[in-house]
N, C-alpha and C positions, 0 to 999 in steps of 0.2 A: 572509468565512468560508466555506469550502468544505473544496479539497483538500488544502490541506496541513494545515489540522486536521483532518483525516478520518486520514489517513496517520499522523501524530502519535500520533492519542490509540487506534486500531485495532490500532496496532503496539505500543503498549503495555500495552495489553490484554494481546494475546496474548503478550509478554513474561512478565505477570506471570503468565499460564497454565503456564508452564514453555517455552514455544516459545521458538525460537532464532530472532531477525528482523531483519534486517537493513534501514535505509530507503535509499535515495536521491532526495540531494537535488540534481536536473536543472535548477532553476529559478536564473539569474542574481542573483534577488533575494535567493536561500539564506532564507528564510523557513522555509523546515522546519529548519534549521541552526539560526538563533534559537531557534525555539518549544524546541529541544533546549537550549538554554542557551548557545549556543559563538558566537563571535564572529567572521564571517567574513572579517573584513579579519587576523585571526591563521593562518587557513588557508594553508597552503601547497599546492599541487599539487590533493585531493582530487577531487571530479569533473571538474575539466577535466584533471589533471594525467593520470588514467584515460581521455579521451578522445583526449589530442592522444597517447597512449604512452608517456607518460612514467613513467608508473610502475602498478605493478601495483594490481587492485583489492584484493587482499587487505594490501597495505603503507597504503594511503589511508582504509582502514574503520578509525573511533573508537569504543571502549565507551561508550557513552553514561549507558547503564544499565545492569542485571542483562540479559543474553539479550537486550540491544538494540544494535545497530550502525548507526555510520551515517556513511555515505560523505558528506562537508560541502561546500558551494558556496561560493563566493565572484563576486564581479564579473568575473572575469577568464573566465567562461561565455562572456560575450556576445561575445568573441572567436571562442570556438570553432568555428562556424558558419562564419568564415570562413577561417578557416587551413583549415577541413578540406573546402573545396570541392572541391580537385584529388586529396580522397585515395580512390580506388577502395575500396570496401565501406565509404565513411562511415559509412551507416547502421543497420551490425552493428557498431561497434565494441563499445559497450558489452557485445552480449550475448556476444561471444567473452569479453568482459574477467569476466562471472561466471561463464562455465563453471568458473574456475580454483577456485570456492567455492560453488559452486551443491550439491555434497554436504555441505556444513557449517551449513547452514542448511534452516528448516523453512517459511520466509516470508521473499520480497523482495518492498518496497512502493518501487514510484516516486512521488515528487512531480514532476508535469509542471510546464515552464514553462506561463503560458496563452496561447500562441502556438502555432500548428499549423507547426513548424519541423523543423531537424534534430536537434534536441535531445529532442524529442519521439519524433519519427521510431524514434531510438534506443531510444527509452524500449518504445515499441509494438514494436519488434522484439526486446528484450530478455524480452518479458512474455507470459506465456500467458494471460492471463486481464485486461478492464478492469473497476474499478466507479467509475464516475461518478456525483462527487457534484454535485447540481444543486438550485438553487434554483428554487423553481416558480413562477418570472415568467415573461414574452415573450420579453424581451432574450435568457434565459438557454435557451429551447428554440430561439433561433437557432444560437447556437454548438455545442448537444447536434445539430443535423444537421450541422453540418460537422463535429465531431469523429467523427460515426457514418460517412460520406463517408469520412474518413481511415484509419480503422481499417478498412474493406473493403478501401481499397485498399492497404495494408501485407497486410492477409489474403490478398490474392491472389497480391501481387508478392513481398513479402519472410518474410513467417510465417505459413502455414499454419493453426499453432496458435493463433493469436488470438483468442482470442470475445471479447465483451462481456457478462459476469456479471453485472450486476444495475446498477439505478441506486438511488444513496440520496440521497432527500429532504432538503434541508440550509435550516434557518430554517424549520421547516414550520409553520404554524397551521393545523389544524385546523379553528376557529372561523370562518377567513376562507373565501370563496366563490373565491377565485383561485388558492387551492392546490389544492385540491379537483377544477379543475376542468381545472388542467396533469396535474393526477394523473391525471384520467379520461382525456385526449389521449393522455398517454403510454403509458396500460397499453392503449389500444386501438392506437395503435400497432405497440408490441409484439407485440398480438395477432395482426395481420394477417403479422405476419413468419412467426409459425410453420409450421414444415415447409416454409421455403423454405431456401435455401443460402447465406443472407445470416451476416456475422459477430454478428448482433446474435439471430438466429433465437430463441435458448435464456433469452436475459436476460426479468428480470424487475424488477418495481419491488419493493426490499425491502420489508419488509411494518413493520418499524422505521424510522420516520421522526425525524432530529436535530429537536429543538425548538428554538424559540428561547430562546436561554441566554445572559444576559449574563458568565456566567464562563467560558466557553467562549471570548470576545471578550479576557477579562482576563488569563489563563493565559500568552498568549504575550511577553506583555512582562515575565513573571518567569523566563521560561524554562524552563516547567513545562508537564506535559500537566496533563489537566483532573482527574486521578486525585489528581494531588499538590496540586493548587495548591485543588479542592473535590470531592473526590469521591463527596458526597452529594446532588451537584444532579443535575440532568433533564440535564446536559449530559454528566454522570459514564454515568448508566443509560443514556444513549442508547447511546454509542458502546459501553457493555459489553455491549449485547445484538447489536450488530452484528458484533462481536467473537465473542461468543458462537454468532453463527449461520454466520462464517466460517470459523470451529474445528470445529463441527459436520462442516459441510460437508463439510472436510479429512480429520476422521475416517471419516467415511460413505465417501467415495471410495477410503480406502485398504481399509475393509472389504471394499466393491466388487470391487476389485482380487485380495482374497482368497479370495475367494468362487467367483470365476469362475477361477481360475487352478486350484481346487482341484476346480472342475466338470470343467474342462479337461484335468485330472490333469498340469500343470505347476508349475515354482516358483514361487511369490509373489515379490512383489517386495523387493526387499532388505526396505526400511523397512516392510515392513504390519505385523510380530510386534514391531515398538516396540509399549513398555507406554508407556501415558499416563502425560503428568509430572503428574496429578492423584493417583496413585496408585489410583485406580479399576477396576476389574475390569467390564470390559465382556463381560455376560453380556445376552443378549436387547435390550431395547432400554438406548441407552447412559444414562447416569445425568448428573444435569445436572454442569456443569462446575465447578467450585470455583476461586472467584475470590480469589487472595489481593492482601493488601494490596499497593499499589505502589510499593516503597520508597524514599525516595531514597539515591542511592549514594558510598561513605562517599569520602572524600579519598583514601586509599588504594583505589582498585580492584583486585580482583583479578587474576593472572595472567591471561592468552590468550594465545594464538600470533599474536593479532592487534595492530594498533597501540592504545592505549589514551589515554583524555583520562581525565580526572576532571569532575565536575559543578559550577560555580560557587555560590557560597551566593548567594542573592537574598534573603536579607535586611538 
């Protein structure tokens, strides 16, 4: 339990915020595919179909849900990697393939395989922004340095824009002394980076930490996020608040944007005079967000200009 229920049930969230969000699913296992309900041996092309060029990413991306999309994996990933040793710019394909939708969308969330490959590779150069989700064992801060290693060096060589945003707590107790005390490594850690030029410099430990939640664990074998399947558990609130502070976020930065451009006595950026899909009037400090239910979606889905699935019944 990690990333791709982190990806899942954050993107859903912000779905049912009114955000427009797109996931992909990078990982061979297509586990984020499942958790959505859809069956990857029925897939055809999707992310590999978008890596090897075969087809475009906006023809590949399924409605899933309301303002949810999601580009689906299948087996035929584990291919990839090698068909595409001899193709010059491997490692950008993906992020050329969302420019073609990168204005139609408010949120693109990758699920990485958990191998430091070219699948990955792709992933970190497609993405401006990591948040790693991590369990606070031993095992699990080995891999948190070589994933940190990876992303500097994609920051250097291939994007620029890469930081590492935040790390979020996943299985966290509280009560136990060895969470507690990867947390304390880590935020000193962290600490030490500040005001250097490293990618990780700015990150921070979310200050929301996932509990441990056995329906968080049950969810994906109905093919449900954890909104639908119980959305009244510690596993529901967790991810709504993380959700909730990545939306924040999003908001603040575009004010930001507005602010200074308006100092500057230039034009704002296209999107900062979007009204929230909350319908809130953001006067002084913003007003908290309103979460509505997370529905599921009917047999008929709606039109889009995009390709569309419908949701299987799991009962």
């Amino acid at each position: 339990m990690g990333k791709t229920t982190t990806v899942v049930n954050i993107a859903a969230a912000l779905a049912a915020m009114g955000a427009k969000v797109v996931v992909v699913d990078l990982d061979p296992q297509a586990h984020l595919t499942i958790h959505l309900g859809l069956e990857p041996q029925n897939i055809s092309g999707g992310a590999y179909g978008v890596l090897i060029k075969e087809a475009g990413f906006a023809e590949e991306i399924l409605l899933v849900r309301p303002n949810l999309w999601l580009l689906p994996a299948n087996i035929d990933l584990v291919g990839a990697e090698s068909e595409l040793v001899s193709v010059v710019g491997r490692e950008t394909i993906l992020r050329e393939a969302v420019k073609s939708v990168e204005d139609k969308f408010d949120y693109l969330m990758i699920d990485c395989p958990p191998s430091l490959g070219l699948l990955t590779l792709n992933a970190l150069a497609a993405a401006d922004e990591v948040l790693i989700p991590l369990q606070p064992h031993f095992l699990a801060l080995q891999g948190f340095g070589r994933l940190l290693q990876t992303v500097e060096l994609v920051n250097k060589r291939i994007n620029p824009d890469l930081k590492v945003k935040g790390i979020l707590l996943c299985m966290y107790d509280s009560r136990a002394s060895l969470p507690n005390e990867v947390r304390a490594d880590i935020e000193h850690f962290l600490g030490s980076a500040r005001g250097t030029n490293c990618a990780w410099a700015k990150a921070q430990v979310l200050p929301t930490f996932i509990r441990r939640n056995i329906k968080l664990a049950e969810a994906p074998s109905y093919g449900q996020t954890i909104f639908e399947y119980e959305r009244n558990c510690h596993g529901a609130e967790d991810y709504l608040k993380v959700a909730e502070s990545i939306h924040n976020q999003f908001q603040f930065d575009i004010q930001s944007d507005t602010e200074l451009a308006q100092e500057a006595n230039i034009p704002a950026p296209a999107d900062a005079n979007l009204e929230s899909d909350t319908g809130a009037e953001h006067e002084g400090d913003k007003p908290p967000i309103e979460i509505k239910a997370i529905p599921q979606p009917d047999r008929e889905v709606p039109s889009s200009e995009f390709t569309q699935t419908t949701q299987p019944d799991t009962e």
